[in-house]
ZADO-1210 file (C-alpha; in nm, 4 decimals, padded with zeros to 6 digits):
<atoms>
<atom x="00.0000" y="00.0000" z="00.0000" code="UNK" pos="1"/>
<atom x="00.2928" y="00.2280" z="00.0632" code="UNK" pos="2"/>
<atom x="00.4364" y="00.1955" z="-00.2718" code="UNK" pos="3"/>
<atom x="00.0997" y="00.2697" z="-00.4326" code="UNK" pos="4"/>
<atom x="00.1129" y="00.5933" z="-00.2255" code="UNK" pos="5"/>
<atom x="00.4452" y="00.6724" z="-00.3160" code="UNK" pos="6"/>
<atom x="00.3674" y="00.6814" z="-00.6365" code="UNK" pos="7"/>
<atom x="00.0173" y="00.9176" z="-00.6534" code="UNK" pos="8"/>
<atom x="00.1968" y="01.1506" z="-00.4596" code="UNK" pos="9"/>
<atom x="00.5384" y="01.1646" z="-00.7453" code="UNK" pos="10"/>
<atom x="00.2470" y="01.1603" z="-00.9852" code="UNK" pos="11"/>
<atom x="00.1032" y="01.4630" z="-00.8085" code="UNK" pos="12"/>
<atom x="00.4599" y="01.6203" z="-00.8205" code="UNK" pos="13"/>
<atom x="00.4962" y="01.5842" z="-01.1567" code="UNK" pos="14"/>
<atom x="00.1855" y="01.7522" z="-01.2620" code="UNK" pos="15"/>
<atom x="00.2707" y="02.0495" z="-01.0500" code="UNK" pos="16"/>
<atom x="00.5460" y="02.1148" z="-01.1471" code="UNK" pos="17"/>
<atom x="00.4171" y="02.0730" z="-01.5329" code="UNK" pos="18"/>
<atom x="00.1609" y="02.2545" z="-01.4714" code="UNK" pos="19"/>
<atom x="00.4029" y="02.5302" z="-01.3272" code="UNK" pos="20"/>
<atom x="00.6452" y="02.4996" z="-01.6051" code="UNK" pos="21"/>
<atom x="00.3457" y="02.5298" z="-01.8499" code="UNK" pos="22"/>
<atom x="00.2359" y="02.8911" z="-01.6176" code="UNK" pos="23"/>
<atom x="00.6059" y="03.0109" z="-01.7061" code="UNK" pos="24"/>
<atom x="00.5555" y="02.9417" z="-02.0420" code="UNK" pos="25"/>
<atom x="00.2494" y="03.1032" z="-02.1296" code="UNK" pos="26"/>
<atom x="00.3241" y="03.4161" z="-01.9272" code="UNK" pos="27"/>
<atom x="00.6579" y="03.4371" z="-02.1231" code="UNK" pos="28"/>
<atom x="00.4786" y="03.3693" z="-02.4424" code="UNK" pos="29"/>
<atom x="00.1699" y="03.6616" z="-02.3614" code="UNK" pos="30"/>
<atom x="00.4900" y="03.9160" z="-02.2973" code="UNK" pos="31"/>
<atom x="00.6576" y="03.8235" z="-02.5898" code="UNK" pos="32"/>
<atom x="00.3024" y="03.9263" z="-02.7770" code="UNK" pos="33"/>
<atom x="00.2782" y="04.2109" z="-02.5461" code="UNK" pos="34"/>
<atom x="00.6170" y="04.3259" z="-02.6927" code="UNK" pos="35"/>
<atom x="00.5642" y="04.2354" z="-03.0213" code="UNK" pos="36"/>
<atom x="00.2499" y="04.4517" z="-03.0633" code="UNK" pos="37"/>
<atom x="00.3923" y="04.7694" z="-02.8523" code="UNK" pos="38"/>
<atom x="00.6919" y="04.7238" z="-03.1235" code="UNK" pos="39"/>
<atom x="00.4962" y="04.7250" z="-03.4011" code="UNK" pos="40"/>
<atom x="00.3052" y="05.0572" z="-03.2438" code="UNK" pos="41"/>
<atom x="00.5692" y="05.2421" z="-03.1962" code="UNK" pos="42"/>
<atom x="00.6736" y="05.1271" z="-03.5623" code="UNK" pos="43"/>
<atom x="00.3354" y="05.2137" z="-03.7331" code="UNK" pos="44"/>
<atom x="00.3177" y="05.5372" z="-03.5005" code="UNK" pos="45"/>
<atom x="00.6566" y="05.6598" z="-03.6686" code="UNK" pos="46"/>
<atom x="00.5146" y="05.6076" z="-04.0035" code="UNK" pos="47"/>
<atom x="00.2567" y="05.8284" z="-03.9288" code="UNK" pos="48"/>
<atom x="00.4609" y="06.1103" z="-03.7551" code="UNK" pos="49"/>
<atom x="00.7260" y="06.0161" z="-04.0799" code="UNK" pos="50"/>
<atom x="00.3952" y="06.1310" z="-04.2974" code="UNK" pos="51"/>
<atom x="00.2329" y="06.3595" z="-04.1123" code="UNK" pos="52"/>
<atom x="00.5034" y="06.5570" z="-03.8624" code="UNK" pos="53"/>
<atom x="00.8479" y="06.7374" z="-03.9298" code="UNK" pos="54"/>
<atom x="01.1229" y="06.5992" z="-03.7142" code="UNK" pos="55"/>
<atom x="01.3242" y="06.8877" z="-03.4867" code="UNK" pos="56"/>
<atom x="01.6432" y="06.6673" z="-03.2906" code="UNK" pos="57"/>
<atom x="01.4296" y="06.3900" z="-03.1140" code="UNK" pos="58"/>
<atom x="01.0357" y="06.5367" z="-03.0907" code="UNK" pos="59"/>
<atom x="00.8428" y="06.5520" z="-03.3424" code="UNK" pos="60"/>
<atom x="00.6564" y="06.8958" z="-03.4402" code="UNK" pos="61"/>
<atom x="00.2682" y="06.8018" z="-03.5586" code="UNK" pos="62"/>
<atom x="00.0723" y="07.0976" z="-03.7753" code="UNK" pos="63"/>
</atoms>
């Protein structure tokens, strides 16, 4: 009975910790998007100053 024991609870183990490992993942993976996207903002967003704005140093001067 022991051994049966034994091994629920290393089953249980495992699952936690894949179940944890699978939490790091996604969280890493949704901040990678989160990234992605405020990268491709701040890409599209200079397009439209590029179009719309005259550049003076670093700001940008709207009309």
């Amino acid at each position: 009975m022991d051994s049966a024991n034994t091994n629920h609870q290393r089953l249980q183990e495992e699952q936690q910790v894949s179940a944890t490992d699978a939490l790091i993942v996604w969280q890493q993976i949704k901040l990678l998007e989160r990234t992605c996207k405020q990268m491709e903002i701040v890409s599209d967003d200079e397009k439209v100053r590029n179009r719309l704005g005259f550049q003076y140093g670093d700001k940008f001067v709207h009309y």
